[in-house]
C-alpha positions in Angstrom: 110.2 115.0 98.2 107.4 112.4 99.0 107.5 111.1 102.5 103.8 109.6 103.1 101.6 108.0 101.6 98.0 107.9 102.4 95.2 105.8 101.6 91.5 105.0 101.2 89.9 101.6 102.3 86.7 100.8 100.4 87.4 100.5 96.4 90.9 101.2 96.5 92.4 98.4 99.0 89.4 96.6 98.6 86.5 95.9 96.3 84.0 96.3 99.2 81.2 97.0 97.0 79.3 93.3 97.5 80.3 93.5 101.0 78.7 97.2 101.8 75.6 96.1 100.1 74.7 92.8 102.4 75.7 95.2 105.3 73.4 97.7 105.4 71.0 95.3 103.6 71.1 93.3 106.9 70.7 96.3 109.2 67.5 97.1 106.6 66.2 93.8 106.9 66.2 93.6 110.1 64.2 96.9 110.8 61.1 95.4 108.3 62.7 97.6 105.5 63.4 96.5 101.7 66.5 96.3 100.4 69.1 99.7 98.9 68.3 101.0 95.8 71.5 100.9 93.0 71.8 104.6 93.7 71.5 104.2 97.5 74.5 101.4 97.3 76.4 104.1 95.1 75.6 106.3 98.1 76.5 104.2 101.2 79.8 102.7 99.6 81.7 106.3 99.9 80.1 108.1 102.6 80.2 107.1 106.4 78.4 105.0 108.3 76.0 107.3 110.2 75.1 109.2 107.4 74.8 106.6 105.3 72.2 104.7 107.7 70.2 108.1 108.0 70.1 108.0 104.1 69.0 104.4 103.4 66.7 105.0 106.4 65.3 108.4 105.6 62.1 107.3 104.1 60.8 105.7 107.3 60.4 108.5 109.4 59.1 106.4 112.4 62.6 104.2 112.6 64.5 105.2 115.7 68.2 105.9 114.2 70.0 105.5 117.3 68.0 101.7 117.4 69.9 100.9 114.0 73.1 101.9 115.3 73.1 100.3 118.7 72.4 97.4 116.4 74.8 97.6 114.0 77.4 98.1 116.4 76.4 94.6 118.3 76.5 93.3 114.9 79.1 90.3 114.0 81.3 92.0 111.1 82.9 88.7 110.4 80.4 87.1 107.9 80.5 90.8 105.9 84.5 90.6 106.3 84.9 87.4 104.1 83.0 89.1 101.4 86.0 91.8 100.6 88.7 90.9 98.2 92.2 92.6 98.7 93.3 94.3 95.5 96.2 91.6 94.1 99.2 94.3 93.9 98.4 95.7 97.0 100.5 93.3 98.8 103.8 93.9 97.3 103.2 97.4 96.9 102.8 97.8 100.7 106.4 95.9 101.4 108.1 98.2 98.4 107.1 101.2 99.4 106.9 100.4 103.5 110.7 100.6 103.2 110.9 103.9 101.6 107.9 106.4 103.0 105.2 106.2 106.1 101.7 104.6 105.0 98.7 105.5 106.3 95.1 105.3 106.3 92.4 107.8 106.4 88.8 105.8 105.9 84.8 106.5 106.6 84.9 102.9 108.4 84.1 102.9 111.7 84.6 100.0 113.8 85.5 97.8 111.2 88.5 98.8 110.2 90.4 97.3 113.0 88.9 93.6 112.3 89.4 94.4 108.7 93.6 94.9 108.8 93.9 91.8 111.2 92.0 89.8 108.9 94.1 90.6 105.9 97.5 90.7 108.2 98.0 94.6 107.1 98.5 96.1 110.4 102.2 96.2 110.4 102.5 98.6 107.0 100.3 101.6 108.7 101.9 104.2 111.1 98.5 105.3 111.4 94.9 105.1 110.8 92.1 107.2 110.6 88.6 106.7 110.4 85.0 108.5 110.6 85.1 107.1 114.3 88.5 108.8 115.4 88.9 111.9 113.2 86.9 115.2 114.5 85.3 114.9 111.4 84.5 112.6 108.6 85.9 112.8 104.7 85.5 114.9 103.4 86.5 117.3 105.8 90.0 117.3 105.9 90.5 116.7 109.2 91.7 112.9 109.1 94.4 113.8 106.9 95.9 116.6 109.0 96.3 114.6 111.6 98.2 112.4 109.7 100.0 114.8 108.1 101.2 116.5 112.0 101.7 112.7 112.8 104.7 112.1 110.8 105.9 115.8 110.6 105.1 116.0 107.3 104.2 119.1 104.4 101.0 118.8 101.9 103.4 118.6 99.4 105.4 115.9 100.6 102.0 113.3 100.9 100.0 112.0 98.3 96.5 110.3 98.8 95.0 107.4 96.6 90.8 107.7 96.3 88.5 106.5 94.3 85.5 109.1 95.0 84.4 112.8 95.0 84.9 112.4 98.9 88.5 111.6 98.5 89.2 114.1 95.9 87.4 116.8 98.3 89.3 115.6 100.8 92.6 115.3 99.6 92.3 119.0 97.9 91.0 120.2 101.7 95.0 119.7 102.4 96.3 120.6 99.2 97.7 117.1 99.0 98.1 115.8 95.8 95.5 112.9 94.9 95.9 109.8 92.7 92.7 108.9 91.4 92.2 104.7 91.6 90.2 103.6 88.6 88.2 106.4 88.3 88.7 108.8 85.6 86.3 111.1 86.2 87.9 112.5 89.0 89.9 115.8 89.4 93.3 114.6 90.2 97.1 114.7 89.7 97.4 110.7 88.6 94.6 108.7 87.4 95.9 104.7 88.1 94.0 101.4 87.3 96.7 99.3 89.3 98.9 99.9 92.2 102.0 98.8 90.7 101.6 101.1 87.9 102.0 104.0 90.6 105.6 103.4 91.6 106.3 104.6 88.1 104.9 108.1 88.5 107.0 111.2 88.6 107.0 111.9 92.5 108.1 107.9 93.7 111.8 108.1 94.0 111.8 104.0 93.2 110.1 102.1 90.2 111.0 98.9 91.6 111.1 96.6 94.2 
């Protein structure tokens, strides 16, 4: 029986995409470096922060890495904030399914994360979240999601996660927790969903309305 759910932050909650790109086009600028390429925006929009600033910075061998991320952690998130916009069912899935299993998190945010669910008022649904600061390990090592998982007492089987990358797939299948693939339908998965809504009518949700 399904007891948690578990989600991803950046193109699942959110479409973060315009967002991620002034971000660490900022940091860039500010170093005397030219913007992301498309494939380095692909890049830094699943992975982590750290490793994504050693990718975006790895052609300038002479920039001092700890430099961009004392900076970027002095940064002011807020201007980068107003650029995310909340998926429109997200909302009133979170109070349906609040009522009925835990919700959680498991992200490759850092420090954002926290300004990023007072800003939306989303604290309240999540019994716990995890991100590349807090886990041992980033996605997709599994290791954000056990803890979760020990958290609420709860099986693999009795979790899903919802992802929208190769990270999140990896991750969810480093648990053996079944993964609903968001609007991405070239991923390996159990569900493959283009709405949030649409996923209280799958086969393990034990409502199909609110």
């Amino acid at each position: 029986m399904l007891k948690l759910i578990v989600f991803d932050c950046d193109g699942v909650m959110f479409d973060s995409k315009e967002s991620n790109c002034q971000f660490y086009n900022h940091l860039l600028d500010h170093f005397g470096r030219p913007p992301m390429s498309a494939s380095e925006l692909d890049f830094v929009h699943i992975n982590n922060t750290v490793t994504s600033i050693a990718h975006i910075f790895r052609h300038y061998p002479d920039q001092d890495l700890q430099e961009v991320d004392h900076y970027r952690l002095s940064c002011d998130y807020t201007p980068f904030l107003q650029l995310l916009e909340m998926e429109k069912d997200l909302r009133p899935f979170l109070e349906c399914t609040c009522k009925h299993y835990h919700l959680a998190i498991s992200t490759n945010r850092t420090n954002t994360m926290e300004s990023l669910l007072k800003r939306f008022d989303l604290e309240q649904y999540f019994g716990k979240v995890m991100t590349a600061q807090n886990a041992r390990r980033p996605k997709p090592a599994p290791d954000a999601l056990e803890e979760i998982l020990e958290h609420f007492a709860c099986q693999s089987e009795e979790a899903i996660y919802i992802g929208d990358s190769i990270i999140d797939q990896e991750h969810a299948a480093g648990c053996g927790v079944p993964f609903i693939a968001f609007r991405n339908k070239d991923l390996r998965a159990a569900f493959h969903v283009d709405s949030f809504l649409e996923i209280l009518e799958l086969q393990p949700f034990t409502i199909n309305r609110c």
